[in-house]
N, C-alpha and C positions, 0 to 999 in steps of 0.2 A: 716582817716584811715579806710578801711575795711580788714575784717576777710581774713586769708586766702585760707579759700575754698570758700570765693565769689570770690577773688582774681583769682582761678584755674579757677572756673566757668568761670566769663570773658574773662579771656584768651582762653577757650574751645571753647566758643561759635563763637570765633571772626576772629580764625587765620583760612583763606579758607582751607578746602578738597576736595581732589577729590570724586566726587561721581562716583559709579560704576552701569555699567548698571545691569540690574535682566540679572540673568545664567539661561538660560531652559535644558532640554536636549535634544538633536540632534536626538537622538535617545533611544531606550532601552536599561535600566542599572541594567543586564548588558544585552550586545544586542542577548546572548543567555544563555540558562540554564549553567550552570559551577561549577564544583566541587570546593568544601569549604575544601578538603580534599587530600593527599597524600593515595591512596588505589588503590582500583577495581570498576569498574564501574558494576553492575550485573542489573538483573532482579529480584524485589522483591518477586515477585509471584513465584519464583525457589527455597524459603525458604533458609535452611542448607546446601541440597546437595552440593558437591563435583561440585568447577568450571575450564573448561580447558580453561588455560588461554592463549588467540588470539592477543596480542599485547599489546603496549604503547601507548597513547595519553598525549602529551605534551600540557604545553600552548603556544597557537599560532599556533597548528596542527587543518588543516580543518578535523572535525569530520564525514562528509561524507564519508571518506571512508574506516570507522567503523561502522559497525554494533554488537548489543550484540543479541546474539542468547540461545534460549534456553540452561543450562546448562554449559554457558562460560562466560566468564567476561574479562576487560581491564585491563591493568594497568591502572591508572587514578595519573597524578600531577594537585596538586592546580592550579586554575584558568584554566586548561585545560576545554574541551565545552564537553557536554555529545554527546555522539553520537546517531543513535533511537537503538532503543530497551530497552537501558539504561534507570533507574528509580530511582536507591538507588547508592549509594555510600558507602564504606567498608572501614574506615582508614586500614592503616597497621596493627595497633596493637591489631589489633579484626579479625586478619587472624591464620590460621595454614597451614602447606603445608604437603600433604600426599601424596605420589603414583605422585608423577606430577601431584597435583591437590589442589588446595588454599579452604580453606573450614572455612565459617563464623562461627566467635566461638558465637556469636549471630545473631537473628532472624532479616533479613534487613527488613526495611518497606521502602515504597514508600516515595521519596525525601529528605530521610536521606542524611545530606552532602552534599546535591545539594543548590545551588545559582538560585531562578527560572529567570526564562529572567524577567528583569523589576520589579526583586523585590528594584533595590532603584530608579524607575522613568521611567515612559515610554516617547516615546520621544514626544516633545513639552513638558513637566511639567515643573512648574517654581519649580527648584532648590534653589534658594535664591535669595531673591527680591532685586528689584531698592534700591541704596542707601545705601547697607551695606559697613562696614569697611571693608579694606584689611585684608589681613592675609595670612601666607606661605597654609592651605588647599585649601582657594579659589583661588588663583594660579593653585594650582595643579588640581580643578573641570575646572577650564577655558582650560585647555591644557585636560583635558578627553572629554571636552563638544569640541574642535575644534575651541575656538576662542582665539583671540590672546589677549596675556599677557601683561598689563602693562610693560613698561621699568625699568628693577629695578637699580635704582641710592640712591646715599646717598644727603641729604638733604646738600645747602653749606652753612656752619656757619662762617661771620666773627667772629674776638675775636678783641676788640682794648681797652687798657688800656689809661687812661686820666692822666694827671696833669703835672704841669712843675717841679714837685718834682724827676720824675724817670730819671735813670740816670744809666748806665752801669756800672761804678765805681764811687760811690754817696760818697761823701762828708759826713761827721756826719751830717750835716741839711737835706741831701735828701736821697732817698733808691730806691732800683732798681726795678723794677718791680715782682713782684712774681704771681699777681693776670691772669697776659698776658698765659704762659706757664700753669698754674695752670687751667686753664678755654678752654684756646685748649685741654689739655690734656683729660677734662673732658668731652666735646662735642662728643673728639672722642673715647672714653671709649663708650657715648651710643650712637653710630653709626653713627656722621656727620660726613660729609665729612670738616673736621676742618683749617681752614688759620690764619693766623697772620695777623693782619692787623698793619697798622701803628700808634705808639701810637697820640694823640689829646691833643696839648696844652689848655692851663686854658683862652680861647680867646672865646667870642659867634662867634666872625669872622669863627675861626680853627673849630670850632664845625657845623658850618652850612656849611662851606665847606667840610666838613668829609660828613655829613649824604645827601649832594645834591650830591654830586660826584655817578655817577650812579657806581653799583655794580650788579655784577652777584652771590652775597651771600644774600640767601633769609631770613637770619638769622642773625640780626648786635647785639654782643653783646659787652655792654662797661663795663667797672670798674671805679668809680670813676665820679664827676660831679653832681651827682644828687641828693644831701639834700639841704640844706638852706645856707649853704657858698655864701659868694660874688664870689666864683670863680663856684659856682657847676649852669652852661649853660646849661645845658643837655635839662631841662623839660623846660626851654623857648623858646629855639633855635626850637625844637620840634614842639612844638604851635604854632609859628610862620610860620613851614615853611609847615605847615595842616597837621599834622601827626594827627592820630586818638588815643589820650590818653584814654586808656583801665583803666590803673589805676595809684597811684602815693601815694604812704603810704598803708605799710598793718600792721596792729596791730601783729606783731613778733619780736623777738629777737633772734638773730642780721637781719637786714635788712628791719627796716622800710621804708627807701628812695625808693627801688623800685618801678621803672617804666616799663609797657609795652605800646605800640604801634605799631600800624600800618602807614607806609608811603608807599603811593604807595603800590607794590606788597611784602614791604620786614617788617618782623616782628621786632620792636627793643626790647629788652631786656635791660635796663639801671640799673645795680647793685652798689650799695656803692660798696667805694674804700677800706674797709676796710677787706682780704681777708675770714673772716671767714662768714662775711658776702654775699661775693661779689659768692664764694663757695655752700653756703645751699640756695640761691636763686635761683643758677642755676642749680642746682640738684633738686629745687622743679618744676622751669616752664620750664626748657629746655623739659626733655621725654614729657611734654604736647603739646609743640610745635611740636615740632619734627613729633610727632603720628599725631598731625592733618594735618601737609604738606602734609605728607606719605598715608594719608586716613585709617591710623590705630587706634582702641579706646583709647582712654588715659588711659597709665598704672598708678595701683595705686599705692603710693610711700610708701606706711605707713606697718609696720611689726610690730608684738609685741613679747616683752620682758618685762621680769623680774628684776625690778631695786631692785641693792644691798642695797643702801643706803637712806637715802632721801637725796632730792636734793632742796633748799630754792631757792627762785626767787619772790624776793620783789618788782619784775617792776610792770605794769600794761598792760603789755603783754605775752602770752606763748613765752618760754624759746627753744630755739635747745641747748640742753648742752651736748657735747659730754662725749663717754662713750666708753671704752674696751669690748668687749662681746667672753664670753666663754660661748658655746652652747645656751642658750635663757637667760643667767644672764647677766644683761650690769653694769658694774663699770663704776660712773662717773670721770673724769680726774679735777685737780683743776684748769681749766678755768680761764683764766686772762681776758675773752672777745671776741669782735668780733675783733680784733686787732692780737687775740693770735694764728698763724699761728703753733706753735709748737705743742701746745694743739691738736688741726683739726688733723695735719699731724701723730701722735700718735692714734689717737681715731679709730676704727672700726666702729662704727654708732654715730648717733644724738639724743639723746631723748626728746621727747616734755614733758615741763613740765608744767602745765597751772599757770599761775597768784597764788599768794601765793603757789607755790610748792608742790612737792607730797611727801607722804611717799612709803617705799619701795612696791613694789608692782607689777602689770602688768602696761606696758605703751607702747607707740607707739614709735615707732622710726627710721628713715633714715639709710638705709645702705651705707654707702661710697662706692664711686664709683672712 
């Protein structure tokens, strides 16, 4: 077994991203002096006097053909270009109007409110270098700089549940599937583009035709198969067929059996069948996945709260033991297990509780998604 933030680790380092080229800028930013301000564009050296005021400049009006002249000023809107003459800038609310005439209720100086050309980059500067993570700003620098944007798509996740036990209307010996719908829903909760896949009998046959079968889901996550059972195929079929085993036990409760891999270009994610397990697995590695297809940094999953109670955990692993949370206080719920789907479905977050238990206190914990 390893820990689970060697666990995260591995998975970080493993799943490809794109890497993005360095931004320079095309030009000057910004590519002329520009008011920071809603006001008058004046001459500082004109001090207090009284200014007659000669027009509007807007943004996106060529400032050519304005001039400020002694004793008179513009109107000036934010991000509007100074025009010559102009040196200071006058918000609104530092004006008075006398006699048809606007007159500073203080002393302007030279580049008050002004934006100079190339105060955030003159052109060729490197903006942000070779090989940073995406993100919605750097988007927005790629479309000011003039080169073209990534294609923005949702990552696609299959979901496929395992065993010969599930069953649409199940018999008292078998039960229906709950972990399939449970686990789409939660894909697309943090942003894949989420499909149903077909569930995979308890056969190594069924299993190695499920994962050779080429797919256009760069994300195959299953339920079920993958502990020590005679029927759990999963992690040999895998081996066999040269998938790249990342990891396969991580010292947590519920969800020691997980697996991740690489086959080919697609990431597998192999969770116990049991849904409370099969749930706080995929809300640990899915966002880490996900960020790195996307070329974005992996978000961190962990918040902290206040636990009411203490909460025992006699295993020899940390605890996810769900909990109610009003404003930073989390109540724990009386947990039946990784089995207790009701408990989960009831609970607003997860709380970690390490080996022999905590008492009440600050602690970390998952918010349900």
């Amino acid at each position: 077994m390893i820990d689970l933030a060697e666990a995260l680790a591995l998975l970080e380092s493993a799943v490809p991203t794109p890497r993005w080229a360095a931004i320079h800028a095309d030009r000057d930013d910004p590519s002329m002096a520009r008011s920071a301000m809603d006001g008058i564009v004046v001459r500082a050296e004109d001090g207090r006097t009284p200014r007659k005021l000669q027009g509007t400049l807007y943004a996106g009006d060529d400032p050519s053909a304005f001039r400020v002249e002694p004793g008179t000023c513009l109107r000036i809107m934010t991000g509007a270009c100074i025009p010559e003459g102009g040196n200071a800038v006058l918000p609104v609310e530092n004006l008075q109007e006398a006699d048809g005439s606007l007159i500073p209720m203080d002393e302007p100086r030279k580049g008050d409110y002004i934006r100079p050309r190339g105060e955030q980059g003159h052109a060729g500067a490197l903006l942000v270098p070779e090989g940073h993570t995406a993100n919605a700003a750097r988007h927005g620098l790629l479309a000011q700089v003039g080169l073209p944007r990534p294609t923005l798509g949702r990552v696609k996740v299959g979901i496929a549940a395992t065993g010969d036990e599930l069953r649409g209307e199940p018999a008292p010996w078998e039960i229906r599937d709950s972990n399939g719908p449970m686990l789409l829903a939660l894909a697309h909760a943090l942003g894949a583009e989420a499909c149903e896949l077909s569930s995979v009998p308890d056969s190594p046959e069924a299993v190695a035709q499920f994962f050779s079968h080429p797919s256009d889901c760069r994300v195959v996550i299953t339920a079920g198969g993958v502990s020590m059972g005679e029927k759990d195929h999963l992690p040999r079929v895998l081996a066999a067929l040269g998938a790249r085993i990342l990891f396969h036990k991580i010292r947590l409760k519920p969800g020691k059996p997980t697996l991740a891999a690489i086959l080919g270009d697609r990431v597998i994610l192999c969770l116990p069948g049991n849904p409370v397990s099969a749930y706080l697995n995929a809300l640990l590695f899915l966002p880490v996945i996900l960020a790195r297809l996307e070329g974005r940094a992996a978000p961190q999953p962990w918040r902290q709260g206040c636990l009411e109670v203490p909460v025992a955990n006699p295993g020899d692993r940390p605890l996810l033991h769900p909990c109610t949370r009003n404003g930073a206080v989390l109540t724990p719920l009386p947990s039946k297990g990784s089995a207790d789907l009701v408990r989960l479905a009831q609970a607003d977050v997860c709380a970690w509780i390490p080996e022999g238990g905590t008492a009440p206190g600050t602690v970390n914990y998952l918010e349900m998604v």
